[in-house]
PyMOL CGO cylinders between C-alpha atoms (Angstrom):
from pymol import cmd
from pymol.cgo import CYLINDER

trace = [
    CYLINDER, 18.01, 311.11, 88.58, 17.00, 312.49, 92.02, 0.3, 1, 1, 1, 1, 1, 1,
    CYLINDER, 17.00, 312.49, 92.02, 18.75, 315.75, 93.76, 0.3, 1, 1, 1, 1, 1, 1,
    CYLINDER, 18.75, 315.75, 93.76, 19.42, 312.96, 96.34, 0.3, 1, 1, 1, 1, 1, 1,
    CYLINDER, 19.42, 312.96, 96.34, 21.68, 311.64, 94.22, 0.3, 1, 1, 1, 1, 1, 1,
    CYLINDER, 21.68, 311.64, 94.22, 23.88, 314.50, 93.96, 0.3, 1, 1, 1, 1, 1, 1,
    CYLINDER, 23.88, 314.50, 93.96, 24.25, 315.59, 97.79, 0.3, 1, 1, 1, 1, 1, 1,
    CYLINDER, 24.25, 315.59, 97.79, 28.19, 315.45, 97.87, 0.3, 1, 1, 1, 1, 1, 1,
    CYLINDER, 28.19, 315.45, 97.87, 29.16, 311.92, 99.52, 0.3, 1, 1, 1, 1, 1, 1,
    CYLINDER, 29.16, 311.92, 99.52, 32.82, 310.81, 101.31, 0.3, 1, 1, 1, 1, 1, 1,
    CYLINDER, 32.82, 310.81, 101.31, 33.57, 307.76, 100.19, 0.3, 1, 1, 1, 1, 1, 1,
    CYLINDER, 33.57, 307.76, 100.19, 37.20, 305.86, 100.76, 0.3, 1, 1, 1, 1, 1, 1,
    CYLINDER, 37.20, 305.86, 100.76, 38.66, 302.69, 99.68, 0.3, 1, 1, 1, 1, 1, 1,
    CYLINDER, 38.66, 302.69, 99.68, 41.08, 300.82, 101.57, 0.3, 1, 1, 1, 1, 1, 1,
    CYLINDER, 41.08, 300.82, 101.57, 42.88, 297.35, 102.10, 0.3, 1, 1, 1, 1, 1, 1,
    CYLINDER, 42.88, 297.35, 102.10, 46.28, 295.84, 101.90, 0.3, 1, 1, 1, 1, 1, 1,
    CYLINDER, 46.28, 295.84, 101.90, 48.37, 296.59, 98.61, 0.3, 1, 1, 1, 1, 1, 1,
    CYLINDER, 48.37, 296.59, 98.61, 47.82, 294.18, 95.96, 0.3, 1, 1, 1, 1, 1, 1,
    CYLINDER, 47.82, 294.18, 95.96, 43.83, 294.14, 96.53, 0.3, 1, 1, 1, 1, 1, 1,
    CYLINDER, 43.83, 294.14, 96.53, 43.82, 296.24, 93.16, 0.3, 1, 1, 1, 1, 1, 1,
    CYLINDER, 43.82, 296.24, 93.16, 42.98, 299.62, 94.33, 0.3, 1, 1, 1, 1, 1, 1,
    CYLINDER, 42.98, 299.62, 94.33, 43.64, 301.92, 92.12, 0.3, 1, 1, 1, 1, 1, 1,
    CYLINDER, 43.64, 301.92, 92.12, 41.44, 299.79, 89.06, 0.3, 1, 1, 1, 1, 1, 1,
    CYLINDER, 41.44, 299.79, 89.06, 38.50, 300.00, 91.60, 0.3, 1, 1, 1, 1, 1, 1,
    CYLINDER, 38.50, 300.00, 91.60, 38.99, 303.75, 92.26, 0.3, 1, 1, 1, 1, 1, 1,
    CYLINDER, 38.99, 303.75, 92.26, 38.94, 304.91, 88.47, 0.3, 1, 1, 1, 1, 1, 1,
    CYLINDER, 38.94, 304.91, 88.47, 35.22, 302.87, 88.14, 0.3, 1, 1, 1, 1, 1, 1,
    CYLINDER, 35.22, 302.87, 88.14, 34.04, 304.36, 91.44, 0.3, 1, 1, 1, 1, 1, 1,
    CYLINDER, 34.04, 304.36, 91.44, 34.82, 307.72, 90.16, 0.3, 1, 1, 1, 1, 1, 1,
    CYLINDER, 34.82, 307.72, 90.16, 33.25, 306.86, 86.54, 0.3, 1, 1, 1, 1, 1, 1,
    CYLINDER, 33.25, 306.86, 86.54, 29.97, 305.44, 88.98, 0.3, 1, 1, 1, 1, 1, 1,
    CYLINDER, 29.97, 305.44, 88.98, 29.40, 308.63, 90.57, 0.3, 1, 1, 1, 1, 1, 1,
    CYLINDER, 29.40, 308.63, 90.57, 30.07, 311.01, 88.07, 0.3, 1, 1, 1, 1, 1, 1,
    CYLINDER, 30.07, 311.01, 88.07, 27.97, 308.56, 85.80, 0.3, 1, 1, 1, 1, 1, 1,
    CYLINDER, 27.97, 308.56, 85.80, 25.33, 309.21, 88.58, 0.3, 1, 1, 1, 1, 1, 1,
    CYLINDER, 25.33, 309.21, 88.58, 25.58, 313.14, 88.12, 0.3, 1, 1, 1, 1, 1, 1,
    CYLINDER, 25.58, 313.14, 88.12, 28.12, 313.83, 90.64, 0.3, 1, 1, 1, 1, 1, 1,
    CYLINDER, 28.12, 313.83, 90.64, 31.13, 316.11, 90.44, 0.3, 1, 1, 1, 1, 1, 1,
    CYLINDER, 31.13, 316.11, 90.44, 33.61, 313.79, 92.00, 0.3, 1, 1, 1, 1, 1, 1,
    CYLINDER, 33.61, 313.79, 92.00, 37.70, 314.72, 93.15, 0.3, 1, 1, 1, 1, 1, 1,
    CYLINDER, 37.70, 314.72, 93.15, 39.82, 311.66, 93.68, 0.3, 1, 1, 1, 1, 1, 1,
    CYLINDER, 39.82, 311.66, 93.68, 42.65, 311.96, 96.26, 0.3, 1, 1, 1, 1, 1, 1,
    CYLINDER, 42.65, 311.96, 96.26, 45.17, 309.28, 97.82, 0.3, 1, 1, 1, 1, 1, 1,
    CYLINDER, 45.17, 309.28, 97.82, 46.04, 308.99, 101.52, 0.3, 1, 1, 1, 1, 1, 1,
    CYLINDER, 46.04, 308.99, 101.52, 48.96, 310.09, 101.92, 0.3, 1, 1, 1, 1, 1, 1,
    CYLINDER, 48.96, 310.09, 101.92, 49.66, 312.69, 99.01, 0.3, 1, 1, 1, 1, 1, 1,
    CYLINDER, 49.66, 312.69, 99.01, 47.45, 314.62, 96.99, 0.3, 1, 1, 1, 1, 1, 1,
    CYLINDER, 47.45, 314.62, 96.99, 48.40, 318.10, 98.75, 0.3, 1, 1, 1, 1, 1, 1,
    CYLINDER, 48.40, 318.10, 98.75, 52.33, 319.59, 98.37, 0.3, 1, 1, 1, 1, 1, 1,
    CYLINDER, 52.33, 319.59, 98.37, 52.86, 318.85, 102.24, 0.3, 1, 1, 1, 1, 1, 1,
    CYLINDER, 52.86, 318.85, 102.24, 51.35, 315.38, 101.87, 0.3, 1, 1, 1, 1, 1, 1,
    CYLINDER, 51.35, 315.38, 101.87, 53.45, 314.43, 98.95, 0.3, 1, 1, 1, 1, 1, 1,
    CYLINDER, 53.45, 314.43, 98.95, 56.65, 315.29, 100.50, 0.3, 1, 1, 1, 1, 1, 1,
    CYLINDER, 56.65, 315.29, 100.50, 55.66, 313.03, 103.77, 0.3, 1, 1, 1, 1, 1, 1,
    CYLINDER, 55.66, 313.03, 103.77, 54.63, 310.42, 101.13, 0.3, 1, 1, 1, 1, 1, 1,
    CYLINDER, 54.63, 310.42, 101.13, 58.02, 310.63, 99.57, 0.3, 1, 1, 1, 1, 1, 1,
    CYLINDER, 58.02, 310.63, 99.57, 59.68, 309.97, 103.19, 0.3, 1, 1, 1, 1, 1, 1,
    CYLINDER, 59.68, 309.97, 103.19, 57.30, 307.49, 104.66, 0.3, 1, 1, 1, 1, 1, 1,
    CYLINDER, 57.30, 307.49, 104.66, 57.50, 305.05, 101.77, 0.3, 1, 1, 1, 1, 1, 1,
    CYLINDER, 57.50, 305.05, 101.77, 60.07, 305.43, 100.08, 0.3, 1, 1, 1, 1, 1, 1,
    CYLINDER, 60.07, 305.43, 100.08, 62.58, 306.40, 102.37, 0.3, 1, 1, 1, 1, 1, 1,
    CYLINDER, 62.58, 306.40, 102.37, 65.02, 304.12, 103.88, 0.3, 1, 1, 1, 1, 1, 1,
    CYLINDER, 65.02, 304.12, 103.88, 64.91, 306.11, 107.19, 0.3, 1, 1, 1, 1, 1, 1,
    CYLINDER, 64.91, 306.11, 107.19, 64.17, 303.90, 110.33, 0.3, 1, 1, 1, 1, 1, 1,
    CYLINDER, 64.17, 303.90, 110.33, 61.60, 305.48, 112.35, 0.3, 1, 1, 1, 1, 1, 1,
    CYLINDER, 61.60, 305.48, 112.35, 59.13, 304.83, 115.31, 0.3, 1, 1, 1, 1, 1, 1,
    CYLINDER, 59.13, 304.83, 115.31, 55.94, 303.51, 114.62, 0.3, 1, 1, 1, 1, 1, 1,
    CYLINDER, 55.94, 303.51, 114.62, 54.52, 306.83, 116.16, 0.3, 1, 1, 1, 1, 1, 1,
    CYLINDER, 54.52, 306.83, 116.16, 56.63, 308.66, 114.72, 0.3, 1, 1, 1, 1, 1, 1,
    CYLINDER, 56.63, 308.66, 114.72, 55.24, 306.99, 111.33, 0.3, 1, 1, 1, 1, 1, 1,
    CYLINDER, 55.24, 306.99, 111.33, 51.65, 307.31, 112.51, 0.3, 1, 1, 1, 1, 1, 1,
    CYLINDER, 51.65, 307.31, 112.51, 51.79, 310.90, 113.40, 0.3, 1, 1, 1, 1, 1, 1,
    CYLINDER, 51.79, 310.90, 113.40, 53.15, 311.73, 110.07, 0.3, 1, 1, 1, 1, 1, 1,
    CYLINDER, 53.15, 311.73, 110.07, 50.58, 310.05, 108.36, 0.3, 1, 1, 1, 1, 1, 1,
    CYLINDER, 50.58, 310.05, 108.36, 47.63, 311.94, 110.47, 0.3, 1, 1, 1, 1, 1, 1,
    CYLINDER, 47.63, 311.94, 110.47, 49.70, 315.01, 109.41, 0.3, 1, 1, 1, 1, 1, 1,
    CYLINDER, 49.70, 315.01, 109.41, 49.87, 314.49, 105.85, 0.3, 1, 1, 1, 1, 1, 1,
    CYLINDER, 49.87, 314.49, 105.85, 45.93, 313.47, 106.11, 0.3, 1, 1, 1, 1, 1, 1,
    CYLINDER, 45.93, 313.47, 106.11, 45.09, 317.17, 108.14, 0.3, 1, 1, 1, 1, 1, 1,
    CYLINDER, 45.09, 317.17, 108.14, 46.05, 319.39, 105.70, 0.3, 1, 1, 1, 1, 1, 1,
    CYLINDER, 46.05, 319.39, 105.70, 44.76, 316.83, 103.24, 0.3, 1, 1, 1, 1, 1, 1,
    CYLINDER, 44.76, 316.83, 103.24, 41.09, 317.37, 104.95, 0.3, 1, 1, 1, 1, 1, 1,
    CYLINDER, 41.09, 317.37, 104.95, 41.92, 321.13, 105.57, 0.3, 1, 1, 1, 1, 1, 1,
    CYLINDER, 41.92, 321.13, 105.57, 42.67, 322.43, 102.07, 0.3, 1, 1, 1, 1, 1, 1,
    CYLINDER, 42.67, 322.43, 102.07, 40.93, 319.65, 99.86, 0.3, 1, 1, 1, 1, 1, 1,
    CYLINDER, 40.93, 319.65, 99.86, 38.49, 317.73, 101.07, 0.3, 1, 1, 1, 1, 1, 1,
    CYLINDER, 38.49, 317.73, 101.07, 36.62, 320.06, 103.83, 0.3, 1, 1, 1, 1, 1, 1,
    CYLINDER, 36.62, 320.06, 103.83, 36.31, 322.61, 100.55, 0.3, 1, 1, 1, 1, 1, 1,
    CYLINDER, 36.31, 322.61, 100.55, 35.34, 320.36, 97.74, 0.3, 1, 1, 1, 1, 1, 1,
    CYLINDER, 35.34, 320.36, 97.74, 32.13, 318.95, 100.20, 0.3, 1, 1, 1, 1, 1, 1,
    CYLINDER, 32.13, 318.95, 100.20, 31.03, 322.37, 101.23, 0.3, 1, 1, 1, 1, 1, 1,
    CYLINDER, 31.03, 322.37, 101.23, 31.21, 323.42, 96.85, 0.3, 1, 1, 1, 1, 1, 1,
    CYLINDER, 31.21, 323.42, 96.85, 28.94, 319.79, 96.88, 0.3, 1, 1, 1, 1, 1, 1,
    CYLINDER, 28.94, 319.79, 96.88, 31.69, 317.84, 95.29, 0.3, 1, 1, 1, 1, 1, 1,
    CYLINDER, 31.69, 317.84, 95.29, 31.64, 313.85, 96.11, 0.3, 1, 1, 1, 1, 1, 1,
    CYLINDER, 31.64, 313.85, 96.11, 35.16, 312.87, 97.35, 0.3, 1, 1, 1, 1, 1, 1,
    CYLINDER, 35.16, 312.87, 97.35, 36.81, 309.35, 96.75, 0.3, 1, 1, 1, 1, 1, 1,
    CYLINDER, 36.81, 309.35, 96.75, 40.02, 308.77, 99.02, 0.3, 1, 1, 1, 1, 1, 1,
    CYLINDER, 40.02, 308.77, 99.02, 42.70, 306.31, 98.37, 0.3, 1, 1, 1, 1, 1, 1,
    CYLINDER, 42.70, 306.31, 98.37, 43.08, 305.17, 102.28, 0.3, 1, 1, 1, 1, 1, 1,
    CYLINDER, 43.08, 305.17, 102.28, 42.00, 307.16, 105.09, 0.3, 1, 1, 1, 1, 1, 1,
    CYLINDER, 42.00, 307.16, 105.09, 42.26, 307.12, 109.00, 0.3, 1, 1, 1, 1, 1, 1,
    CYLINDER, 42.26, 307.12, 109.00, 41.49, 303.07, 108.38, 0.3, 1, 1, 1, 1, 1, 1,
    CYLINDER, 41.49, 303.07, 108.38, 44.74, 302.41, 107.15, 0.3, 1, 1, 1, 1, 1, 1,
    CYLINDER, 44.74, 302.41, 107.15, 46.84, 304.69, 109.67, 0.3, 1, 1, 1, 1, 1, 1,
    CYLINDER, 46.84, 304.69, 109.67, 45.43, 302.76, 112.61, 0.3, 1, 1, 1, 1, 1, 1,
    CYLINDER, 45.43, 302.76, 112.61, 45.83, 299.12, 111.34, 0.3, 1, 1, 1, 1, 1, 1,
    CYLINDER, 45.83, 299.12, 111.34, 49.34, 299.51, 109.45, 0.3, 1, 1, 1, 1, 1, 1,
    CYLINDER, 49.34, 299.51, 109.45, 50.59, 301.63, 112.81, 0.3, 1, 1, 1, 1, 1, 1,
    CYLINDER, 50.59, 301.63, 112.81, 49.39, 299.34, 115.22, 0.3, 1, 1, 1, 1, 1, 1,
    CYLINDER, 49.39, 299.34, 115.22, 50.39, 296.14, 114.31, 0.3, 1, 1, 1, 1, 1, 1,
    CYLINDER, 50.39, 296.14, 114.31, 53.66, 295.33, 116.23, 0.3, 1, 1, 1, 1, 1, 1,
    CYLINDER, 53.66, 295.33, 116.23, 52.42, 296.90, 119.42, 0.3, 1, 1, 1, 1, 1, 1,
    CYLINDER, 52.42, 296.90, 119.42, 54.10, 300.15, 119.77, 0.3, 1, 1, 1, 1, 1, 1,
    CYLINDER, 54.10, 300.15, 119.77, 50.65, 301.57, 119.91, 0.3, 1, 1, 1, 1, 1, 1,
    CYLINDER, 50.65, 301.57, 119.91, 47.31, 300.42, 120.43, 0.3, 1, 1, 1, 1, 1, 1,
    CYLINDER, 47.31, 300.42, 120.43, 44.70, 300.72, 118.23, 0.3, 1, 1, 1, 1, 1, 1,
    CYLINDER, 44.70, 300.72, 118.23, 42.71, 302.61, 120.30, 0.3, 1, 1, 1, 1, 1, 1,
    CYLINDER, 42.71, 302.61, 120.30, 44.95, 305.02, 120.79, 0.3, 1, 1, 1, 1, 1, 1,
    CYLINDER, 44.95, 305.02, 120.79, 45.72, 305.52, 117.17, 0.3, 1, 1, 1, 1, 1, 1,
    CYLINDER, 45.72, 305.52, 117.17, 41.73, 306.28, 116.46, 0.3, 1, 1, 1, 1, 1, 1,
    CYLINDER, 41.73, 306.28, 116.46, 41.63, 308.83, 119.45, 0.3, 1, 1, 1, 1, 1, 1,
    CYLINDER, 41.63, 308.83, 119.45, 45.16, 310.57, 117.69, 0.3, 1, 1, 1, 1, 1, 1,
    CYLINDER, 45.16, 310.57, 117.69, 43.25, 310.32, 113.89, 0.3, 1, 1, 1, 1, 1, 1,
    CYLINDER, 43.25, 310.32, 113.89, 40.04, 311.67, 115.17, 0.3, 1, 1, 1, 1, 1, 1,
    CYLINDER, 40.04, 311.67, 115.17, 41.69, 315.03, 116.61, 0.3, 1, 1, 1, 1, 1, 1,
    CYLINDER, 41.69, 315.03, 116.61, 43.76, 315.51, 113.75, 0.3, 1, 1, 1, 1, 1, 1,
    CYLINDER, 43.76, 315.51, 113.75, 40.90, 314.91, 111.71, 0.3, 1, 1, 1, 1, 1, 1,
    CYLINDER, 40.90, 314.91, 111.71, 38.55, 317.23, 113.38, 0.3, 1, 1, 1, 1, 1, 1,
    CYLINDER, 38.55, 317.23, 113.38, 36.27, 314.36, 113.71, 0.3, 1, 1, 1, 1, 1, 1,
    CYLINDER, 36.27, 314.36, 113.71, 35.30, 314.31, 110.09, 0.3, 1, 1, 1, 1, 1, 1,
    CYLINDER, 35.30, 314.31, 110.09, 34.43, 310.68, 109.02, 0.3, 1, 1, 1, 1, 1, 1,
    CYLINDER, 34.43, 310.68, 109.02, 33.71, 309.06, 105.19, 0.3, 1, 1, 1, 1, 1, 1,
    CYLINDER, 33.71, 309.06, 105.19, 30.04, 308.40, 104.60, 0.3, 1, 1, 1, 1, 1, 1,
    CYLINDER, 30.04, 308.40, 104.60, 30.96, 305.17, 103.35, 0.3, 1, 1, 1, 1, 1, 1,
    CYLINDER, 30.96, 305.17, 103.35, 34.37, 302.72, 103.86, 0.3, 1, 1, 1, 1, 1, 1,
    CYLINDER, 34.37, 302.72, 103.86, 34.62, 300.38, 101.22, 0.3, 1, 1, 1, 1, 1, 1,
    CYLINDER, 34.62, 300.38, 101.22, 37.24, 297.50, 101.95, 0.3, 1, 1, 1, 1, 1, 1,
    CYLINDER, 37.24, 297.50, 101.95, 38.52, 295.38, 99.15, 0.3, 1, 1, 1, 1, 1, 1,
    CYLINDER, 38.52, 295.38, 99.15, 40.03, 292.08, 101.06, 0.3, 1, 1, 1, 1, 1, 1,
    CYLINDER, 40.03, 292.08, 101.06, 41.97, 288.89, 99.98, 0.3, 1, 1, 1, 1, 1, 1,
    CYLINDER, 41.97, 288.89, 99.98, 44.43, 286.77, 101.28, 0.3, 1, 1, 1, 1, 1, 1,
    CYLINDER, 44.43, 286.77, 101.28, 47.94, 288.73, 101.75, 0.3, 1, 1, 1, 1, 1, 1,
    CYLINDER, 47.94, 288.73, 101.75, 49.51, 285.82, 99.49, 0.3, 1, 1, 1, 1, 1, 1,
    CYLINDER, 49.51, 285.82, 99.49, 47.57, 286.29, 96.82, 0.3, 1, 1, 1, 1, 1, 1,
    CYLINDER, 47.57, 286.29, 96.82, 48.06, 289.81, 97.28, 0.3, 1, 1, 1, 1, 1, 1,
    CYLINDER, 48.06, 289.81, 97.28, 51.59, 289.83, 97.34, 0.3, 1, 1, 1, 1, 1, 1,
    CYLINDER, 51.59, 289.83, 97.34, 52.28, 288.03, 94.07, 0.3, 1, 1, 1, 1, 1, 1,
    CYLINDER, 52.28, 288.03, 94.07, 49.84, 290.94, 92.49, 0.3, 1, 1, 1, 1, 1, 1,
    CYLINDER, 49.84, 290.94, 92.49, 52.60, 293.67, 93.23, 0.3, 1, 1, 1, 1, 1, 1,
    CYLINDER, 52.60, 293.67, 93.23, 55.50, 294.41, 90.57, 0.3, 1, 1, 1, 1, 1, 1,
    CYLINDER, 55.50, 294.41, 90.57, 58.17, 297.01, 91.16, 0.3, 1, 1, 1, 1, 1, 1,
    CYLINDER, 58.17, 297.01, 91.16, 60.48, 297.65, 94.46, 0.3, 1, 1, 1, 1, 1, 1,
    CYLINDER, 60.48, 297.65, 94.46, 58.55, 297.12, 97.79, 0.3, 1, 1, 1, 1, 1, 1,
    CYLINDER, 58.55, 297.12, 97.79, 57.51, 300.20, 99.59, 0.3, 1, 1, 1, 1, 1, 1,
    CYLINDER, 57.51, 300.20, 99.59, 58.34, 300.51, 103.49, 0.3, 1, 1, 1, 1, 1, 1,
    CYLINDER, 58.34, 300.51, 103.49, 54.46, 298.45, 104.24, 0.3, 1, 1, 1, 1, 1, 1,
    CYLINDER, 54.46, 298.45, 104.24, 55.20, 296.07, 101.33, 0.3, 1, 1, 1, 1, 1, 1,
    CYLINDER, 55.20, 296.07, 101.33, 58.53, 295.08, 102.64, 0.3, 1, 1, 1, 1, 1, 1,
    CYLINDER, 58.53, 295.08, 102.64, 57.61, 294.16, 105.92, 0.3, 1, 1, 1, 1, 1, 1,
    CYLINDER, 57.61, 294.16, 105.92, 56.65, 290.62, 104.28, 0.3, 1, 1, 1, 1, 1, 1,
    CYLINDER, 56.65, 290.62, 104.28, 53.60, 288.29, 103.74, 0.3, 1, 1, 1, 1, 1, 1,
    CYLINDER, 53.60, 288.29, 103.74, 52.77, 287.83, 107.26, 0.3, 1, 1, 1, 1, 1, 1,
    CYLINDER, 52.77, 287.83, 107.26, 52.97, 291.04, 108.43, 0.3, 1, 1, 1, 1, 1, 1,
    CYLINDER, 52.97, 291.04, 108.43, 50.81, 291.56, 105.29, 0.3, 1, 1, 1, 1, 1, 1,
    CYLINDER, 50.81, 291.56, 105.29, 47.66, 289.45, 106.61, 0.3, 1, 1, 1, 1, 1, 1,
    CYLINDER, 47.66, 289.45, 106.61, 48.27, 290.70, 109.97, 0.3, 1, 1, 1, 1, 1, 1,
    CYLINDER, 48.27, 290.70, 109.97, 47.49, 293.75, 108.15, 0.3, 1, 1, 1, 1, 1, 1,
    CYLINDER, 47.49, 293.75, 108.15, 44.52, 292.19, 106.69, 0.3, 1, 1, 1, 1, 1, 1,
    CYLINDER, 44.52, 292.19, 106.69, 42.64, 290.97, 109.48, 0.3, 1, 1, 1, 1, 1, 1,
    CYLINDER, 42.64, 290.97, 109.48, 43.41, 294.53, 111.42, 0.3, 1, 1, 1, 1, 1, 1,
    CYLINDER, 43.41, 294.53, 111.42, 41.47, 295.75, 108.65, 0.3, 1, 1, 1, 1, 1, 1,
    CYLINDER, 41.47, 295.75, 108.65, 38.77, 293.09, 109.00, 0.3, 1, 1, 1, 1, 1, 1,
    CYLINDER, 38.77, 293.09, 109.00, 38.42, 293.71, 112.51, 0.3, 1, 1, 1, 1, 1, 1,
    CYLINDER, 38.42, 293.71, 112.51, 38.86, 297.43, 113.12, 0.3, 1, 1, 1, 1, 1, 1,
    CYLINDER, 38.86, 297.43, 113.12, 36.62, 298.56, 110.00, 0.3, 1, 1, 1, 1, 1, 1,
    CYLINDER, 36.62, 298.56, 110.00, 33.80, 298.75, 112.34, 0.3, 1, 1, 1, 1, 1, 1,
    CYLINDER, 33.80, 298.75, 112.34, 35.06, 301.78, 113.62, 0.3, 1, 1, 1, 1, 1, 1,
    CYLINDER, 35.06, 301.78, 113.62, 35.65, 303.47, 110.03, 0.3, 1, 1, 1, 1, 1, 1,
    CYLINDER, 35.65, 303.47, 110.03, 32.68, 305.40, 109.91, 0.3, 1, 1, 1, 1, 1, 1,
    CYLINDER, 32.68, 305.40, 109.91, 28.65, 304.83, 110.28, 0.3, 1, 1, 1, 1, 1, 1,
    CYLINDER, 28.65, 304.83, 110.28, 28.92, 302.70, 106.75, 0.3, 1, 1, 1, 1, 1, 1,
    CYLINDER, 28.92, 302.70, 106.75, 31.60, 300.07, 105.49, 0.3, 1, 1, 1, 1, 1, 1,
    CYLINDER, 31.60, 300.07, 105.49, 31.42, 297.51, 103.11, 0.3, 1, 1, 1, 1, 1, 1,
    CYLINDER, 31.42, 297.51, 103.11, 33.42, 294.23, 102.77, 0.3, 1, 1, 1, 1, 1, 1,
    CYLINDER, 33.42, 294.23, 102.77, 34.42, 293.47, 99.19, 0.3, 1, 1, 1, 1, 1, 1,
    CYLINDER, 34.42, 293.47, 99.19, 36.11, 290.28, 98.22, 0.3, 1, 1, 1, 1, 1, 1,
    CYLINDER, 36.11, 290.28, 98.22, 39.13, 291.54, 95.96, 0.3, 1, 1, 1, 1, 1, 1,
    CYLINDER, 39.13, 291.54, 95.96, 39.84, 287.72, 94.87, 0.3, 1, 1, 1, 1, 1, 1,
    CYLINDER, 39.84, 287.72, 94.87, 38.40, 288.13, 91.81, 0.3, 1, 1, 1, 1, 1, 1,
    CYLINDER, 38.40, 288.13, 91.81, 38.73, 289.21, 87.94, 0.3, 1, 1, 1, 1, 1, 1,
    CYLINDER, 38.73, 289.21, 87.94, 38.23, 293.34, 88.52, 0.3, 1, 1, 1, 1, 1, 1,
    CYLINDER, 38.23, 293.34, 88.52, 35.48, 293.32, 86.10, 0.3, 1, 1, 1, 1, 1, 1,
    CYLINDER, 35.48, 293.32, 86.10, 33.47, 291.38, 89.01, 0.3, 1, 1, 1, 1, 1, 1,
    CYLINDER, 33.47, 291.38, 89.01, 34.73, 293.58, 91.45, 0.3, 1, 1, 1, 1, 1, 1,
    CYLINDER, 34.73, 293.58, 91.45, 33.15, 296.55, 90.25, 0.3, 1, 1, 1, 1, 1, 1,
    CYLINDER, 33.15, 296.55, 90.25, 30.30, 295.36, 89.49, 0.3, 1, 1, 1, 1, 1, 1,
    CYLINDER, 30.30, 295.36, 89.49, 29.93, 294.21, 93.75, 0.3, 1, 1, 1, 1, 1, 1,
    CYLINDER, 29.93, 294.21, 93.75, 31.21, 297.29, 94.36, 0.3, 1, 1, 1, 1, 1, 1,
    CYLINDER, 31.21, 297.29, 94.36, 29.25, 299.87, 92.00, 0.3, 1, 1, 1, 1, 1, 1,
    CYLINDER, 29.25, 299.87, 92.00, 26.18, 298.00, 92.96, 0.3, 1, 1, 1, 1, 1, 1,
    CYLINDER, 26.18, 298.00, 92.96, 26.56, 298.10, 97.03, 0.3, 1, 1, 1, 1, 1, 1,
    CYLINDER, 26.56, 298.10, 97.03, 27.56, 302.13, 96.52, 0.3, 1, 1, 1, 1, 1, 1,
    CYLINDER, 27.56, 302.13, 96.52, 24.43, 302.79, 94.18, 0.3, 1, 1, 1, 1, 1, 1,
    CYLINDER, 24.43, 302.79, 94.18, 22.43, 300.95, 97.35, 0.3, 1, 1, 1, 1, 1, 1,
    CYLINDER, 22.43, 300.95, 97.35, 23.96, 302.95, 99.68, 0.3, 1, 1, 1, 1, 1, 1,
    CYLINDER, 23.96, 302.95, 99.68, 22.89, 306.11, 97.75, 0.3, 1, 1, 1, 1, 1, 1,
    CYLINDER, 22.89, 306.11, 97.75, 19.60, 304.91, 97.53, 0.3, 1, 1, 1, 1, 1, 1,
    CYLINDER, 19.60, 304.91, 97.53, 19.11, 304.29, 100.64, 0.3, 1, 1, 1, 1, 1, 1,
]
cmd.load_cgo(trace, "trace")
């Protein structure tokens, strides 16, 4: 194992809900620290006491708001996120794995029009002082197939519908590009055991490399 190895890395994990996420995040973690990294796993948005309150009223409240409104929250929630947790645990060389990142702000928040995509990256990168992940992994599928993946109530994105869903899913397709230096594609449509083993493979190249 090479000191390479264990330089801290940024690495998030994003697509639409359904895609299977949160399986995929627990072997990621498992890869790195199986790779001699110390490794903090955090979800976008959450993870801090600010962020989990504006979790609490961006998903599951039944508040109407401006899509703005909604994306400006989210960068909020993600700032102090970066501030107090993530900015700290990469200068004490800890790897960080996010659940979502600036990815998903711009392609949920711009679909519909209210604001432009562009305009949404130039908010995202001020409020996150222009830090970037090392490496954006997206796990993709159809947003049907997605859909009939998810059990419980629908959150605020979920219940937006199937179509808004792939809408969703090709913002992501076409805007990952402008995630960071390094993204992957990952084709979610498949048992999770395969998944990971894409997945852990493409992130051990990346290391490599």
């Amino acid at each position: 194992m090479t000191d390479q190895l264990k330089q801290p890395v940024f690495i998030t994990l994003d697509g639409i809900d359904g895609v299977g996420k949160s399986t995929q995040m627990k072997s990621l973690t498992d890869c790195l620290e199986q790779l001699g990294h110390r490794v903090l796993a955090l979800r976008d948005p959450g993870t801090t006491p600010i962020g989990q309150e504006l979790r609490g009223l961006l998903l599951n409240s039944e508040l109407e708001m401006h899509r703005r409104t909604e994306a400006m929250l989210f960068m909020a929630s993600r700032c102090e996120m970066i501030e107090t947790t993530i900015r700290p645990a990469l200068a004490d060389g800890i790897s960080v794995i996010s659940d979502r990142f600036l990815l998903a702000n711009v392609v949920y928040q711009s679909i519909g029009g209210d604001v432009s995509a562009n305009q949404l990256w130039e908010m995202g990168r001020w409020a996150n002082a222009n830090l970037q992940p090392d490496l954006t992994l997206l796990l993709d599928m159809p947003a049907q197939n997605a859909m009939q993946r998810i059990s419980g109530p629908a959150d605020r994105m979920e219940s937006r519908g199937v179509d808004y869903l792939e809408s969703v899913r090709q913002a992501f397709l076409s805007e990952l590009p402008n995630s960071g230096q390094a993204f992957e594609v990952i084709d979610a449509d498949r048992p999770a055991a395969e998944v990971s083993f894409d997945m852990i493979n493409r992130v051990k190249a990346f290391l490599n490399a």
